[in-house]
N, C-alpha and C positions, 0 to 999 in steps of 0.2 A: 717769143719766150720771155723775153724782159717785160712784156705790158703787166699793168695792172697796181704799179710804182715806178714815180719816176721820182728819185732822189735831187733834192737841189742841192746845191756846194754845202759840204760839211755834214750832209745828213746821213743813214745808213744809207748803202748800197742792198741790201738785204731786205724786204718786206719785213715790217717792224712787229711784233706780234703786242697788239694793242687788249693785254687782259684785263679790260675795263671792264665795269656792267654799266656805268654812265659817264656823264660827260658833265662837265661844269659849263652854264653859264651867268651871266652877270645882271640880265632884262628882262625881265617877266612878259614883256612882249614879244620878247625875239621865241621863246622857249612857247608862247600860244600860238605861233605863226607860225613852228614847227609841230608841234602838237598835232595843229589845226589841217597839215597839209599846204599853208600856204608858201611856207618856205624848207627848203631841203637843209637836214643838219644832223647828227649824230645826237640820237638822247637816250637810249636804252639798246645794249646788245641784244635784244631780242630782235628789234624788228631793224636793226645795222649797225655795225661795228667796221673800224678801217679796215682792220685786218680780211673780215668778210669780204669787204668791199674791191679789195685787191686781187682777193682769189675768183670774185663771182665776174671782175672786170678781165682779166686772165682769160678764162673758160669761155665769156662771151664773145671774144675777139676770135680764140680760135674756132667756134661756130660760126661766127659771123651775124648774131645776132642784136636784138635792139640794146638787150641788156638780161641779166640773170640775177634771181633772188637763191642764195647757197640756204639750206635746210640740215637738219639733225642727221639723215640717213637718205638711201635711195626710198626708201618706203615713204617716207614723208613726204619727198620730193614730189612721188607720185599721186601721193594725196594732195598734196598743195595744189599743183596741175589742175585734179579733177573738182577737187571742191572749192575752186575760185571759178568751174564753168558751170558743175555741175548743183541741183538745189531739188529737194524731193518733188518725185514724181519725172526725172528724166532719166535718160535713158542714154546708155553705152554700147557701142560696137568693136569689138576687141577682139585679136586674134587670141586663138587658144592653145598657142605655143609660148606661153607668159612663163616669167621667171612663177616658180609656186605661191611665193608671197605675196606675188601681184594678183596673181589668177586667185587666191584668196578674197583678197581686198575687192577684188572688183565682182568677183561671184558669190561672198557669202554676206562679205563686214558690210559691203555698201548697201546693202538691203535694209541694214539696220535701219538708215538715213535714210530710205525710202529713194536707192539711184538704183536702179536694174540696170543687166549687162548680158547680153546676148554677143557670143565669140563663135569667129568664123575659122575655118582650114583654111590658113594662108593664100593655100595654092589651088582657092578653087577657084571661080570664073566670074569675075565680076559683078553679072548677074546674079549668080546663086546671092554674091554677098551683100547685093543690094538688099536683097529680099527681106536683110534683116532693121534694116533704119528705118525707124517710126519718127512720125512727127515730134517726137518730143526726143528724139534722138539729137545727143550736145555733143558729143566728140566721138574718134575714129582712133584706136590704141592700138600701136603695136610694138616689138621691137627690132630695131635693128637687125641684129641677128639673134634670132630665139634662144633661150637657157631653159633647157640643156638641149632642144631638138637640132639646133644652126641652122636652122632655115631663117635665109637670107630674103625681108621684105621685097615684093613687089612697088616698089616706089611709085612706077607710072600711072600702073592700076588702082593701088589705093589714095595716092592723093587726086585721082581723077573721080571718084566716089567721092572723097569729101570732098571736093568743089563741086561737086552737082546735090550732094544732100544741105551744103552751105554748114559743115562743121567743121572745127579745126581736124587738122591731123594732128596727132600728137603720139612720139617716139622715146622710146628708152636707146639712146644709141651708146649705153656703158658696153657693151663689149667691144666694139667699134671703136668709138673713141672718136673725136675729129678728127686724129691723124691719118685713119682712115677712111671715114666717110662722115661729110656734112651734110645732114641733110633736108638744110634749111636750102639747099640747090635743088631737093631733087621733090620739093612741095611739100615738105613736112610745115607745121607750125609752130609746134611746142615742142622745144626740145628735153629729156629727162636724163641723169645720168644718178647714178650710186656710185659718188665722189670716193668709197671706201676700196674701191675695185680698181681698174688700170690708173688713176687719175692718182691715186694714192702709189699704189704701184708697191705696198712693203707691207702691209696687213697693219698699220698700226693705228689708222682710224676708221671712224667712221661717220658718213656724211653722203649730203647729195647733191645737187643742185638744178633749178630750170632756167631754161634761158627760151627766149619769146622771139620769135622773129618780127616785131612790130609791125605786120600786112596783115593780119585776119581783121576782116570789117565786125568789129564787137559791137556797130554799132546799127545793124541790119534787123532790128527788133526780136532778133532770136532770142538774146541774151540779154534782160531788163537792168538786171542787176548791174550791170555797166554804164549805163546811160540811166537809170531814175538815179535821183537822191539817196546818197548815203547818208542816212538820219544819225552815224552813231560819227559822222565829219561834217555834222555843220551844211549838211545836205549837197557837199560836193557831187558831181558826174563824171565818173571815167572818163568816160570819152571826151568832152569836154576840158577836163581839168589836165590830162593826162594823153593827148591825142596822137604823142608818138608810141605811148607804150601803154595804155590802157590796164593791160592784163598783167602786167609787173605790179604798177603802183596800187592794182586792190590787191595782187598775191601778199603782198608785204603789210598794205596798211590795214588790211582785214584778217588775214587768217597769219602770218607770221606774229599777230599783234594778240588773236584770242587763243591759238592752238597752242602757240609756245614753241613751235619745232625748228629750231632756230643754231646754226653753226656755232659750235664750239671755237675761239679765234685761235686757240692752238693747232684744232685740227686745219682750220683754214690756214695758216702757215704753213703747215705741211704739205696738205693738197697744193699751195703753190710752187714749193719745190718740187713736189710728183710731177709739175705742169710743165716744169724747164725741162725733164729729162724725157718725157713722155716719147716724143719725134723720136728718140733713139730707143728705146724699150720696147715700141712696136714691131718692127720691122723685122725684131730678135726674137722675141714670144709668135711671130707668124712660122716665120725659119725653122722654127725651135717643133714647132707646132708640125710642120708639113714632113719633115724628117722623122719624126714619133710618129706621125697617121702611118707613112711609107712601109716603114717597119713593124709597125703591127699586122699591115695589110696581108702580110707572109709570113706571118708566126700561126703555127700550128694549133695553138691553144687561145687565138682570137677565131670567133664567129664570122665580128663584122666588124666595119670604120667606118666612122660619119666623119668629115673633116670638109668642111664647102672647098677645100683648095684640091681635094682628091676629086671629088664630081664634076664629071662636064657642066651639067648646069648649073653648081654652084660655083663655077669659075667662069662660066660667061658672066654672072649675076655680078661679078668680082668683079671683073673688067670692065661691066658697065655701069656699077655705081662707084666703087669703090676707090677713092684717089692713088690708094696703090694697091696693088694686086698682090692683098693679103687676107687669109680668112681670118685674123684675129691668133689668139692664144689658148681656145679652146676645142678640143677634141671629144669623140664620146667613141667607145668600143663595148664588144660584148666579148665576157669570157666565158668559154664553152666549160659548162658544167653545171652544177643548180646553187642554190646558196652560200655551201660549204666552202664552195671554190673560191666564190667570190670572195667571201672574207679569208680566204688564207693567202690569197693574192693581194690582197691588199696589206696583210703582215708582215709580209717577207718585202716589201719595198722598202728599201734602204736610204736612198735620196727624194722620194716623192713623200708624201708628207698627208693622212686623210684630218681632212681640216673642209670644215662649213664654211667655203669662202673661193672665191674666184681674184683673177687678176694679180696675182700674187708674182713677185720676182723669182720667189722657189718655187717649185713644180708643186701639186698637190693633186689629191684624187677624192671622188668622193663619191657615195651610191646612190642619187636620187631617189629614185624609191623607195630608201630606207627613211632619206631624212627630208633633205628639203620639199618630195614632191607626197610626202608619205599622207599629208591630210587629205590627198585628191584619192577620187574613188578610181578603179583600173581605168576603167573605160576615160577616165579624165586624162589620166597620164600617158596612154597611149595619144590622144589628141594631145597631148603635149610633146608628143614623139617621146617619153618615156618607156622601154620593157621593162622587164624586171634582173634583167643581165648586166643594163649598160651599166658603164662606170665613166662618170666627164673626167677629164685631165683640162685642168688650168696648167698649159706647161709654162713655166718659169723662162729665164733668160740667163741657166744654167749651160754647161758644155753641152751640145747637143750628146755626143759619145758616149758621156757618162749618161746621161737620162736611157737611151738606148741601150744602154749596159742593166743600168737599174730594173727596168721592166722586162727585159731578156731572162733575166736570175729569179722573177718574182715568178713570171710565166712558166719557165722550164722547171719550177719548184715543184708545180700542182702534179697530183696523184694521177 
């Protein structure tokens, strides 16, 4: 909880919010020698800032990885990710249980760029999802646990593909969290989070971050771009220059440098406060969570409940990746009736809140298929475990009672 500053006598006890955009120095040489890559130092917030550095040092420790570059949004994060592996003409394998933004970016925007992306059903059978890695296949994408479907990754299955097709895994583990699952244990390699969601833990910023587990071999001829000359540094090599952490030091000094998508240090002070309290918010938002599926399960005017802590199989999946045996703070249900219902049910809630946003300390509700999943065509959103009924609950780390009171009077409202 404390990593990421460590105060010497007389200093803040507090992560210092450093609102610089440079840094002074005094040498013309020292400042070419950072420029250059050949020496580490703070010269433009774009590509680091302390305060960044405290929040990406934070995040990294509780993954447990080499190190982490924090980004403008989770979107970014994910592009940063894919466009420090990926370069036209490659190719993506990705589950198609993606938050919609993503399932976006990697099925329409990335075309633009010339990167294709072929997505698989989670839970089909290894084979089937071999079938889809082409030799020019660069990475294996999924998340965590799916937004909005909850389907909880197959860890062993999929990081056992990407070590036989020789591509990173790489995971969005924001609804998870570390507090829940790390899963640089369980074969992932790139880790991705949208810092504005549990990490934040208040709705008041937004941010993202990755973080690397410094073991994928970048430098097995797959991936050039890591091991030739970088012409725009003096014809530095990854691998090479960079040999614990390869995939950090081009995320940062290439694309943090030409994209611009780069942590605000206010928001990174906050995200490190979100970081202290996180261990205790989860635990409450799971509780909070399984008590709300329970009670829906037997209300009259619910369909159905997807909750992974309600399912047999998504509570062995729990029990065998998950450091505690919690599904997270998201739910999804279906209210019995056609559109009307739905939005009058969501009117008449009193303490839940319909708000475009997850991870939230207050409860909120919201209709995917209206909004966030609304640019996928049906057939998309159902392979995204989307109908047209469900409604997610982000439940907060409110009195459970009242939440259960709240959705009790919203329910019993409907005609």
């Amino acid at each position: 909880m404390q990593a990421g500053h460590t105060p010497k006598v007389g200093e803040p006890r507090i992560l210092p919010i450093v609102q610089s955009t440079t840094f002074k120095y005094d040498d013309i040489d020292q400042v070419h020698r950072v420029m250059t890559l050949q020496e580490f130092g703070f010269k433009y917030t774009r590509t680091g800032n302390p305060t960044v550095a405290g929040f990406e040092e934070k995040i990294n420790l509780l993954e447990g990885g080499a190190g982490a570059v924090a980004t403008a949004s989770g979107q970014a994060a994910n592009l940063l990710a894919i466009s420090n592996i990926c370069r036209a003409g490659d190719h993506i394998v990705a589950a198609s249980t993606l938050y919609g933004g993503t399932f976006t970016l990697l099925h329409s925007t990335l075309k633009k760029f010339g990167i294709s992306a072929s997505f698989f059903e989670p839970e089909a059978p290894a084979r089937e999802i071999a079938k889809l890695f082409r030799p020019e296949t660069r990475l294996l994408f999924g998340e965590t646990i799916g937004n909005p479907g909850l389907n909880i990754l197959d860890f062993d299955k999929l990081s056992a593909l990407a070590r036989r097709f020789d591509v990173p895994f790489v995971v969005d583990n924001t609804l998870a969290t570390p507090v829940l699952c790390t899963p640089f244990k369980l074969g992932v390699n790139i880790i991705t989070h949208s810092a504005s969601k549990y990490i934040d833990g208040h709705a008041t910023s937004i941010g993202g971050v990755v973080i690397d587990d410094g073991n994928f071999n970048w430098a097995s001829g797959k991936f050039p771009e890591f091991t030739e000359p970088d012409s725009t540094y003096n014809g530095v090599r990854y691998t090479e220059k960079f040999p614990q952490a390869p995939f950090l030091a081009k995320a940062r000094a290439q694309f943090l440098r030409d994209f611009g998508g780069c942590l605000n240090p206010f928001n990174a002070f906050l995200f490190n406060l979100g970081l202290e309290t996180l261990h205790l918010r989860m635990p409450r938002h799971g509780e909070n969570a399984l008590a709300l599926a329970r009670f829906l399960q037997n209300h009259p005017r619910v369909a159905w409940v997807n909750y992974p802590g309600l399912d047999p199989a998504g509570r062995k999946r729990i029990a065998r990746y998950f450091l505690q045996k919690n599904g997270s703070g998201i739910l999804t249900f279906g209210v019995k009736g056609d559109r009307k219902a739905i939005g009058q049910f969501v009117k008449k809630l009193r303490v839940a809140a319909l708000v475009v946003h997850i991870g939230d300390a207050r409860t909120s509700v919201l209709h995917p298929a209206s909004s966030t999943h609304a640019q996928l065509t049906e057939p998309q959103q159902r392979a995204a475990g989307i109908t047209p009924d469900l409604i997610r609950v982000s439940v907060g780390i409110e009195d459970a009672g009242d939440l259960i009171a709240d959705f009790d009077q919203a329910l019993s409202s409907l005609d």
